[in-house]
VOSETI-392700 format. One record per residue (C-alpha): residue number from 1; residue in one letter; x, z, y. Coordinates in Angstrom, 2 decimals, m for minus. Each point is the difference from the previous one (the first is absolute). Layout:
! residues N
{pos = NUM	code = A	u = X	w = Z	v = Y}
...
This chain:
! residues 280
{pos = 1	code = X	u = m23.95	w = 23.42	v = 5.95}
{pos = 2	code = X	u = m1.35	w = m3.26	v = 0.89}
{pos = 3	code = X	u = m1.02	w = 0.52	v = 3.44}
{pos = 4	code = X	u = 3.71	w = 0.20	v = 0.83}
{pos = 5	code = X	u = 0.47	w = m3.48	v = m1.59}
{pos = 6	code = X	u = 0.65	w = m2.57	v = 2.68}
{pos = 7	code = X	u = m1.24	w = m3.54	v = 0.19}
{pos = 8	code = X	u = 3.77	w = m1.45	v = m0.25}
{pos = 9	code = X	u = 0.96	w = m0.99	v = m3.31}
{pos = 10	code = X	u = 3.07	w = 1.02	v = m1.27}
{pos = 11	code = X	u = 0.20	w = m2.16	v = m3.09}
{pos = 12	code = X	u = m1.43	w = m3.12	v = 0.20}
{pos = 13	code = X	u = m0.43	w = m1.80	v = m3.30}
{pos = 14	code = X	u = m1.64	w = m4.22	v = 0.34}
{pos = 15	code = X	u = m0.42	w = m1.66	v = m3.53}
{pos = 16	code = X	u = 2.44	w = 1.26	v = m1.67}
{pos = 17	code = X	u = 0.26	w = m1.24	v = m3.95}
{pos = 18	code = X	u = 2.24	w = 0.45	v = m2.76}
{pos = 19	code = X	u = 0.12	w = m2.15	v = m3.19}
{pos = 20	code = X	u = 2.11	w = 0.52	v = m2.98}
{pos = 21	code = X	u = 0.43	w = m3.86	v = m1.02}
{pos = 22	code = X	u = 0.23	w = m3.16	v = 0.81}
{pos = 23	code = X	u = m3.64	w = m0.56	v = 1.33}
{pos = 24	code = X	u = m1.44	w = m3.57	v = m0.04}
{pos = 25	code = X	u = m2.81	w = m1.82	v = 1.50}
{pos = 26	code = X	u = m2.98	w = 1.72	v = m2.41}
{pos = 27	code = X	u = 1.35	w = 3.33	v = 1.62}
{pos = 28	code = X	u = 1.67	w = m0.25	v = 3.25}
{pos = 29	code = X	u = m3.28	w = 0.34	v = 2.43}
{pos = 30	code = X	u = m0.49	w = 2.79	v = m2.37}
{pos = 31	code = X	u = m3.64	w = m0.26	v = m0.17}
{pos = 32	code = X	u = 0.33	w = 1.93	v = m4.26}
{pos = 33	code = X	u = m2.65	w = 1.80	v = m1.52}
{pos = 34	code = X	u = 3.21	w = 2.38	v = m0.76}
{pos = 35	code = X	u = 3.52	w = 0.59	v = 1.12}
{pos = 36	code = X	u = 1.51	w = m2.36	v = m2.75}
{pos = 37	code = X	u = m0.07	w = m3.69	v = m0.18}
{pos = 38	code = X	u = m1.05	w = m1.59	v = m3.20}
{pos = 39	code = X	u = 1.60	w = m3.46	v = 0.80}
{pos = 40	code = X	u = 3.33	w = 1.24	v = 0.80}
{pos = 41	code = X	u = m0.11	w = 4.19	v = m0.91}
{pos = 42	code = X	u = 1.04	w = 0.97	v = 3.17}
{pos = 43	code = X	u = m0.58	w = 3.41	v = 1.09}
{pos = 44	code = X	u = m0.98	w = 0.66	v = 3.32}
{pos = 45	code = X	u = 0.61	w = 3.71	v = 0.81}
{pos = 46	code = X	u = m1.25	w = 0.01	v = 3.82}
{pos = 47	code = X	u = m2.64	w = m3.11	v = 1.11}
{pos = 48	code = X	u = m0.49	w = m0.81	v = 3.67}
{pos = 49	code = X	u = 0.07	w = 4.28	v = 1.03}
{pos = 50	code = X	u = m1.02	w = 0.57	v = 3.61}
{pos = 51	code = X	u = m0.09	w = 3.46	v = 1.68}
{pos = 52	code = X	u = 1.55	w = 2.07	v = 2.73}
{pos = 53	code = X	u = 1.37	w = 3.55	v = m0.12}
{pos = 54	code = X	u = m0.61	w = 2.14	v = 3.55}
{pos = 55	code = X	u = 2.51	w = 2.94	v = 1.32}
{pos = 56	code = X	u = m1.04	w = 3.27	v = m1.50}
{pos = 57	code = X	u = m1.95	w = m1.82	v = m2.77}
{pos = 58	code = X	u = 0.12	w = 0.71	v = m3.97}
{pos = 59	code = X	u = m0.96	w = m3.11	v = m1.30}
{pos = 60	code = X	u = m0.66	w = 0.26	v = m4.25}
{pos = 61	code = X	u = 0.21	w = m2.49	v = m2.36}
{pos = 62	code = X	u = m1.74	w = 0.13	v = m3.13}
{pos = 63	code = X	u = m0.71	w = m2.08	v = m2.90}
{pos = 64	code = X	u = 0.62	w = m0.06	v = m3.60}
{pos = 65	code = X	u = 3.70	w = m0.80	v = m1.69}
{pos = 66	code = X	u = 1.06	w = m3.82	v = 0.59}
{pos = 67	code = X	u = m2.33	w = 0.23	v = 3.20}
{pos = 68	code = X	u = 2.93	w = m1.07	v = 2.15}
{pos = 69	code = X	u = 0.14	w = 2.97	v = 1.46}
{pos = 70	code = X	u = 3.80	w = 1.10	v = m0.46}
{pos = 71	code = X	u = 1.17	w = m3.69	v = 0.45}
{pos = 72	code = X	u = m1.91	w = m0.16	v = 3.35}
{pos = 73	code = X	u = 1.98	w = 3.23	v = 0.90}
{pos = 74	code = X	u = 3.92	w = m1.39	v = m1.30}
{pos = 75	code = X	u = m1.11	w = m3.07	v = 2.19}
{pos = 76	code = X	u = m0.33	w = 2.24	v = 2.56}
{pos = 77	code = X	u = 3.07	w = 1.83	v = m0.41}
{pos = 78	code = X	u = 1.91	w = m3.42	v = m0.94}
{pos = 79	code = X	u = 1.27	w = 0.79	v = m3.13}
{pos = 80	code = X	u = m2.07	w = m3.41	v = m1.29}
{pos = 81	code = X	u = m0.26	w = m3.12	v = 2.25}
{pos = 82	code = X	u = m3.90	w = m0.77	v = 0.99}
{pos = 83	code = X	u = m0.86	w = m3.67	v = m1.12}
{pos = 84	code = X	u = m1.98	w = m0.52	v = 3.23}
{pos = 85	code = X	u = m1.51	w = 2.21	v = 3.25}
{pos = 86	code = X	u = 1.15	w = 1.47	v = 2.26}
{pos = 87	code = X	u = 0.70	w = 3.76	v = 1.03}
{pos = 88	code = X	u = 0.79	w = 1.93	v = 3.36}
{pos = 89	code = X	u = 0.95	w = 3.29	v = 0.75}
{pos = 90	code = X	u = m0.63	w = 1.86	v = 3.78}
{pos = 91	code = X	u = 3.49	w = 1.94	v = 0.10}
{pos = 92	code = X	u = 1.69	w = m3.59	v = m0.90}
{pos = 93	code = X	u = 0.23	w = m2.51	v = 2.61}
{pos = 94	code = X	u = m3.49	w = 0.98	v = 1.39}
{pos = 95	code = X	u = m1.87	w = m1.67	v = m2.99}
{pos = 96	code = X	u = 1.41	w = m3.79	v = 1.71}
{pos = 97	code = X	u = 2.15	w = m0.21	v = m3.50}
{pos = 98	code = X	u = m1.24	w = m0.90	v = m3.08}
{pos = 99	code = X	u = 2.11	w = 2.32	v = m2.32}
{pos = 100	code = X	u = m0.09	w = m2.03	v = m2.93}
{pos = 101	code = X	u = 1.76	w = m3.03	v = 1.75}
{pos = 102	code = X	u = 3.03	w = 2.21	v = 1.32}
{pos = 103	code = X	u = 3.24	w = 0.54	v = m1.84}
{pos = 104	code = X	u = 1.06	w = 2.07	v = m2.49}
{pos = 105	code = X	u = 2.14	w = 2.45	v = 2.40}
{pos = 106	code = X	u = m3.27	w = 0.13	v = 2.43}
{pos = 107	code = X	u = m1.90	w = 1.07	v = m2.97}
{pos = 108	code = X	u = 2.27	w = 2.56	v = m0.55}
{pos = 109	code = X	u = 0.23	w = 1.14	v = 3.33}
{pos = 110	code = X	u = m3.90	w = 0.91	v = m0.42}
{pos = 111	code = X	u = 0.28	w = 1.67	v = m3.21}
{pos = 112	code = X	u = 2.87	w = 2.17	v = 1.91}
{pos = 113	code = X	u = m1.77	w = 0.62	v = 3.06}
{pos = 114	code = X	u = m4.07	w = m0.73	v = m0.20}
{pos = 115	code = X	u = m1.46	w = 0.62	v = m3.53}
{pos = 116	code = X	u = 0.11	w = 2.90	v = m2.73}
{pos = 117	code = X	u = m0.41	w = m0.38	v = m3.29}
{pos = 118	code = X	u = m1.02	w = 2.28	v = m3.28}
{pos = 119	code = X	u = 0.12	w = m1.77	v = m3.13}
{pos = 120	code = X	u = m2.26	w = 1.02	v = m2.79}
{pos = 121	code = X	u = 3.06	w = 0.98	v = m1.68}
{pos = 122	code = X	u = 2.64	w = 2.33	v = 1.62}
{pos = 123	code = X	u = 2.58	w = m1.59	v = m1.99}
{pos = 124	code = X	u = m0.13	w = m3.33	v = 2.06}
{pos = 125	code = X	u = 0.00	w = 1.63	v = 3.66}
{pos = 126	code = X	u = 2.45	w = 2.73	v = m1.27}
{pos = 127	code = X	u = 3.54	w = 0.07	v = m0.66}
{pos = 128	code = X	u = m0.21	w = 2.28	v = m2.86}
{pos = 129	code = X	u = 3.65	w = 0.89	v = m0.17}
{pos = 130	code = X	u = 0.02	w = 0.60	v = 3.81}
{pos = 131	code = X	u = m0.59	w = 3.40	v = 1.54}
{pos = 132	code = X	u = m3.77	w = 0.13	v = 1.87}
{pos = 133	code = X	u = 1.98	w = 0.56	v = 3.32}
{pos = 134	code = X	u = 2.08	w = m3.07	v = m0.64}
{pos = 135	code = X	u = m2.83	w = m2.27	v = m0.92}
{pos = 136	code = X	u = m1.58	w = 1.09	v = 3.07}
{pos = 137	code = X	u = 3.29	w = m0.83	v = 1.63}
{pos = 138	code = X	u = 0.22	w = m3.52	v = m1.62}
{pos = 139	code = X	u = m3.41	w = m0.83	v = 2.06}
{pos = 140	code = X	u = 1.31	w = 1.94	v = 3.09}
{pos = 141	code = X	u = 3.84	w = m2.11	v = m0.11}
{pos = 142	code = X	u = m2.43	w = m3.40	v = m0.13}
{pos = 143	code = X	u = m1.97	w = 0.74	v = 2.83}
{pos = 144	code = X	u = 3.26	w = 0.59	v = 1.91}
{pos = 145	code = X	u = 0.35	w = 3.83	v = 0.04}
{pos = 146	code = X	u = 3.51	w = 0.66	v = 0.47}
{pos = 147	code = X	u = 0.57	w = 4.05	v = 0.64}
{pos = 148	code = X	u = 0.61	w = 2.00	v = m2.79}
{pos = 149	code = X	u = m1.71	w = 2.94	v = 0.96}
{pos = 150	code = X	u = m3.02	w = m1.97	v = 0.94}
{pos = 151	code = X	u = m0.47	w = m1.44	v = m2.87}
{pos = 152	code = X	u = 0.53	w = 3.43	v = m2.17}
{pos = 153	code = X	u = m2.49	w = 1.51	v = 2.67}
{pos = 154	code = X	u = m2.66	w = m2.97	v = m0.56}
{pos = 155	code = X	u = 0.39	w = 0.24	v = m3.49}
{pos = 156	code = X	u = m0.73	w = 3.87	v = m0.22}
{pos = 157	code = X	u = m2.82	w = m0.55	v = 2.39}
{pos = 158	code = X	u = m1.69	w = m2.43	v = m2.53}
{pos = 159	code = X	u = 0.44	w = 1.94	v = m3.21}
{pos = 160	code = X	u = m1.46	w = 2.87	v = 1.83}
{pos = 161	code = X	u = m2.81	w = m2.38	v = 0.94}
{pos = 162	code = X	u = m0.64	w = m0.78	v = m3.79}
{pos = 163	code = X	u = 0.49	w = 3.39	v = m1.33}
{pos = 164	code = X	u = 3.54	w = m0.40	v = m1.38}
{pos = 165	code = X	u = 2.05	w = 3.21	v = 0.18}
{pos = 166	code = X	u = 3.10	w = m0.67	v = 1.61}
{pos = 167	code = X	u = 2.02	w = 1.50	v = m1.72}
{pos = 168	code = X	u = m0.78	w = m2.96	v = m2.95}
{pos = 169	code = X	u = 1.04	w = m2.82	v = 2.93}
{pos = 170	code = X	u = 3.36	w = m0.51	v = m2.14}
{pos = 171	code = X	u = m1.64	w = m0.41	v = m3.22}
{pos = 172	code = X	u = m0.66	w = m3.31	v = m1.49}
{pos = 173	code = X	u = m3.82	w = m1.06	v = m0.11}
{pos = 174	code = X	u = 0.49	w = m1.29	v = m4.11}
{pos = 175	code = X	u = m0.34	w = 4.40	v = m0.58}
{pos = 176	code = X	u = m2.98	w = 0.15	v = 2.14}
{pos = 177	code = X	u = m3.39	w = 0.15	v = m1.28}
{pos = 178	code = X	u = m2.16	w = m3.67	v = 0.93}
{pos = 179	code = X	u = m2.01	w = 2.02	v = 2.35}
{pos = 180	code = X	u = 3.05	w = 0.87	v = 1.59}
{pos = 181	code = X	u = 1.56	w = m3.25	v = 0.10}
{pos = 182	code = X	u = m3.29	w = m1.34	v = 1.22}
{pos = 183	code = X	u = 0.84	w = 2.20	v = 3.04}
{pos = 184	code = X	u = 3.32	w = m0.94	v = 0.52}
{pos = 185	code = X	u = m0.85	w = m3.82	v = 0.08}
{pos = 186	code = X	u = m2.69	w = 0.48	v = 2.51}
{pos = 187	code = X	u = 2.74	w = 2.01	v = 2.29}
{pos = 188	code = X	u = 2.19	w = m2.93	v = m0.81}
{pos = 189	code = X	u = m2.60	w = m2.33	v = 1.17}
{pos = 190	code = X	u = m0.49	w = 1.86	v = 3.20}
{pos = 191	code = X	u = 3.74	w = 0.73	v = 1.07}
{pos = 192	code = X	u = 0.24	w = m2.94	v = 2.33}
{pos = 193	code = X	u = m3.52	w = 1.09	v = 1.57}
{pos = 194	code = X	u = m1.70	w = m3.59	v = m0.88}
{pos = 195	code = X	u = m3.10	w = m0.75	v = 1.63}
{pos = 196	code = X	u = m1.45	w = m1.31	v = m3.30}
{pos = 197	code = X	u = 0.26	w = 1.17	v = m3.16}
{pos = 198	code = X	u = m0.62	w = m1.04	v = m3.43}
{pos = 199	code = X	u = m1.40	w = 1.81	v = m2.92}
{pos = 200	code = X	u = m0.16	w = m1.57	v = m3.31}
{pos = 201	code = X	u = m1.99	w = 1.70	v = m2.64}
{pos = 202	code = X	u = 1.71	w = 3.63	v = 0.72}
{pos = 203	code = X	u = m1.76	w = 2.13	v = m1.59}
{pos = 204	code = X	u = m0.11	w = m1.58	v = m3.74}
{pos = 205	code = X	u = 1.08	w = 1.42	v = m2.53}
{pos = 206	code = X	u = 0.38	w = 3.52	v = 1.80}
{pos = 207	code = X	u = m2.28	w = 3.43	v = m1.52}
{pos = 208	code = X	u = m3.07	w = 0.34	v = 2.34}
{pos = 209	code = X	u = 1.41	w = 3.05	v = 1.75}
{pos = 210	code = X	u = 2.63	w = m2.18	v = 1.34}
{pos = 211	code = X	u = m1.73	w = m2.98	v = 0.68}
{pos = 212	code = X	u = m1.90	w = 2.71	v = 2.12}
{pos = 213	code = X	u = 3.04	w = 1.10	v = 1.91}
{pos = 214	code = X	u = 1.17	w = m3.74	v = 0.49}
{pos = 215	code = X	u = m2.91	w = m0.85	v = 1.83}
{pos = 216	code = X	u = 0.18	w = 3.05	v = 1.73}
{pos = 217	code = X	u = 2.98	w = m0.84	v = 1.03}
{pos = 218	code = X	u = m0.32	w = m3.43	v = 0.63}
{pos = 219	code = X	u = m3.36	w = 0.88	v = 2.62}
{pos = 220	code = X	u = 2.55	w = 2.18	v = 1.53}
{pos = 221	code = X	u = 2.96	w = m1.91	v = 0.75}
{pos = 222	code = X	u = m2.64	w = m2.74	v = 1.39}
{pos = 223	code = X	u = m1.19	w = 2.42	v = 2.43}
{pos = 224	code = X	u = 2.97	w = 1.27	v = 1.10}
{pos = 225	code = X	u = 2.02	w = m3.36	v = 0.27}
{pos = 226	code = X	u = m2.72	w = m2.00	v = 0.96}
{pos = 227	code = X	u = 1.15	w = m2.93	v = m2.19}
{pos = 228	code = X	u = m2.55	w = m2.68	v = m1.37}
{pos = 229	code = X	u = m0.55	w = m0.21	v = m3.83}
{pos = 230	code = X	u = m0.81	w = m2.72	v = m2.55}
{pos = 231	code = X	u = m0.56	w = 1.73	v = m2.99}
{pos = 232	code = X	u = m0.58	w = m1.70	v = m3.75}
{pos = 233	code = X	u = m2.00	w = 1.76	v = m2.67}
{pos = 234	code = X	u = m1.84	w = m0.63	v = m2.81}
{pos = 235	code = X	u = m1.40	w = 3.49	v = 0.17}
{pos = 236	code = X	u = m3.38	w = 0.02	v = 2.50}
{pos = 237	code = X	u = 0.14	w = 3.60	v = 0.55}
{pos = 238	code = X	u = 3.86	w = m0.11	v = 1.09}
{pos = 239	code = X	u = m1.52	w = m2.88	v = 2.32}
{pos = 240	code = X	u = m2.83	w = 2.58	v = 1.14}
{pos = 241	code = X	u = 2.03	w = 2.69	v = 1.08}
{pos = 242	code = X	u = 2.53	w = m1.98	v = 1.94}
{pos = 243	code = X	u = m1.16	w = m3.34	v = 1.44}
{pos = 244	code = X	u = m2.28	w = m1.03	v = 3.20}
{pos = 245	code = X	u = m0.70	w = m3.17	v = m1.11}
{pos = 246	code = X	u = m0.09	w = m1.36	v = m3.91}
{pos = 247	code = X	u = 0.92	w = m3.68	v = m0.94}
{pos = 248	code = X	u = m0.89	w = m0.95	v = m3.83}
{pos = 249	code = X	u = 1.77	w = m2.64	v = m1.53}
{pos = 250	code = X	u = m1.05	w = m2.00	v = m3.47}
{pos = 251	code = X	u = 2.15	w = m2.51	v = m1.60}
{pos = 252	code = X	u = 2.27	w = m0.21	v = 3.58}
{pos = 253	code = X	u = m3.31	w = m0.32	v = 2.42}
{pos = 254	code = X	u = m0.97	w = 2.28	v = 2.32}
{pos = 255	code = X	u = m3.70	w = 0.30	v = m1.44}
{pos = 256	code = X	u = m1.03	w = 2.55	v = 2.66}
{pos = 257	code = X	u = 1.47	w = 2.21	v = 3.16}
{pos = 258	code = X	u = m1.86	w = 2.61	v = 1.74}
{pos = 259	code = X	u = 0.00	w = 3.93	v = 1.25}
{pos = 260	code = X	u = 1.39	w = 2.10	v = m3.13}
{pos = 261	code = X	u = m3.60	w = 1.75	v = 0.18}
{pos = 262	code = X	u = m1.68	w = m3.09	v = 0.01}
{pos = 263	code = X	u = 1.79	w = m1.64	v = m2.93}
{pos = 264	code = X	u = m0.77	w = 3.40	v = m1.93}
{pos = 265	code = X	u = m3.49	w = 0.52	v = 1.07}
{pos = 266	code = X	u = m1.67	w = m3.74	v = 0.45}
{pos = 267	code = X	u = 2.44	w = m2.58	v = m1.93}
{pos = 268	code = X	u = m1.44	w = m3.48	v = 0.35}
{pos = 269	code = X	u = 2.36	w = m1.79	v = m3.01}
{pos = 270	code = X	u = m0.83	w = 0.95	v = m3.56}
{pos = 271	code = X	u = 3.11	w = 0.36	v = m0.23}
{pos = 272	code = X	u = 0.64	w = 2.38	v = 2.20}
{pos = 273	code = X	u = m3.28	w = 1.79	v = m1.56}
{pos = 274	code = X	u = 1.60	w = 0.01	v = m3.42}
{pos = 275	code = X	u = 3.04	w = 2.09	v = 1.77}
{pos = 276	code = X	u = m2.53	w = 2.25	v = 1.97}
{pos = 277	code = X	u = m1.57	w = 0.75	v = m3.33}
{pos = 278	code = X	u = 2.95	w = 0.83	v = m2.06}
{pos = 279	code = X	u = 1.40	w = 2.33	v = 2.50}
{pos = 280	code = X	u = m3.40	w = 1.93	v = 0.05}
């Protein structure tokens, strides 16, 4: 999969930080020995991250809970505002913009038309008391789909895609199995064909014959749709099976960033060795 990767980033992320506090002098170069300040107890979630995602690529994120991992990833997505850094995206103004500085309707112009995301939790990408055709729809009618029949046509096409009979498109995603709402959300994601997309912890909290048939999936709609993926886990072997590259993160640092096989195989951080070991 990687040789197909190209050498343009799509995502570019520059220093990017997030603190939950007020900060003050003791922490705001943010040289800690941890994530939390002991002068003024604020949190900082993301410190000073630096990396680049390239078309075709499935970047992972791992590290263990309060890592930063899913606040780095709402940053992303805007749903929380980014103290400081900046971030650009290819398929939005040619990566001349720095997306954090635009306005809010901008912002929402991207999460229409240029990113995907699953939540951990189908209940927060889904409309539970929506049919699964007309939460695909929802994403479709923001991305400026406008036919009727092409929207019931896209709709079918992605259920099929996920393994969703259609004759359940109708039915409401609260009487599916999580599994099956996992599936719907990631044909959600996908409806307005975004060059990135965003996969936060999907596979928690599913049996391991599922998880199986998400990342099945998943491996498969990247192939087919050629879309570039950050994905956050706090599972290694999800991270092994999926990613081409592996970025660990401690206490909001990056603490290493290599080839997933390299991570697994030769990890430099103890760290990262205390994560190799437990998933052996």
């Amino acid at each position: 999969m990687f040789d197909t990767i190209q050498h343009e980033p799509v995502l570019s992320v520059q220093h990017l930080s997030k603190r939950f506090g007020p900060g003050c002098s003791s922490c705001d170069e943010q040289k800690l020995p941890s994530n939390i300040c002991a002068a003024c107890g604020t949190i900082w979630a993301c410190k000073d991250m630096t990396f680049d995602l390239f078309q075709g690529e499935i970047l992972g994120i791992v590290g263990e809970s309060g890592s930063g991992k899913s606040t780095l990833m709402r940053c992303l997505h805007f749903e929380q505002e980014a103290t400081r850094g900046a971030v650009y995206m290819r398929d939005y103004d040619q990566r001349s913009t720095d997306t954090l500085t635009i306005s809010r309707q901008e912002k929402q112009y991207i999460k229409d038309h240029v990113l995907g995301l699953v939540y951990q939790n189908p209940w927060e990408g889904l409309r539970m008391d929506f049919s699964s055709g007309g939460n695909i729809a929802e994403k479709l009618i923001a991305a400026d789909y406008r036919h009727v029949r092409t929207i019931d046509q896209r709709a079918e096409e992605l259920l099929e895609k996920v393994d969703i009979p259609i004759e359940r498109m109708s039915e409401c995603p609260r009487y599916f199995s999580g599994g099956m709402q996992q599936r719907v959300q990631i044909s959600k994601a996908l409806a307005n064909q975004p060059p990135l997309l965003f996969l936060d912890e999907v596979t928690t909290g599913l049996d391991l014959s599922v998880q199986a048939k998400v990342l099945d999936l998943i491996r498969m709609l990247q192939r087919e749709f050629h879309v570039s993926i950050l994905i956050v886990s706090h599972d290694l072997s999800v991270i092994r099976m999926l990613a081409d590259r592996t970025m660990v993160l401690k206490d909001g640092d990056i603490i290493e960033t290599g080839l997933t096989d390299q991570i697994l195989e030769d990890p430099q951080h103890p760290y990262t060795q205390l994560l190799v070991q437990s998933l052996i």
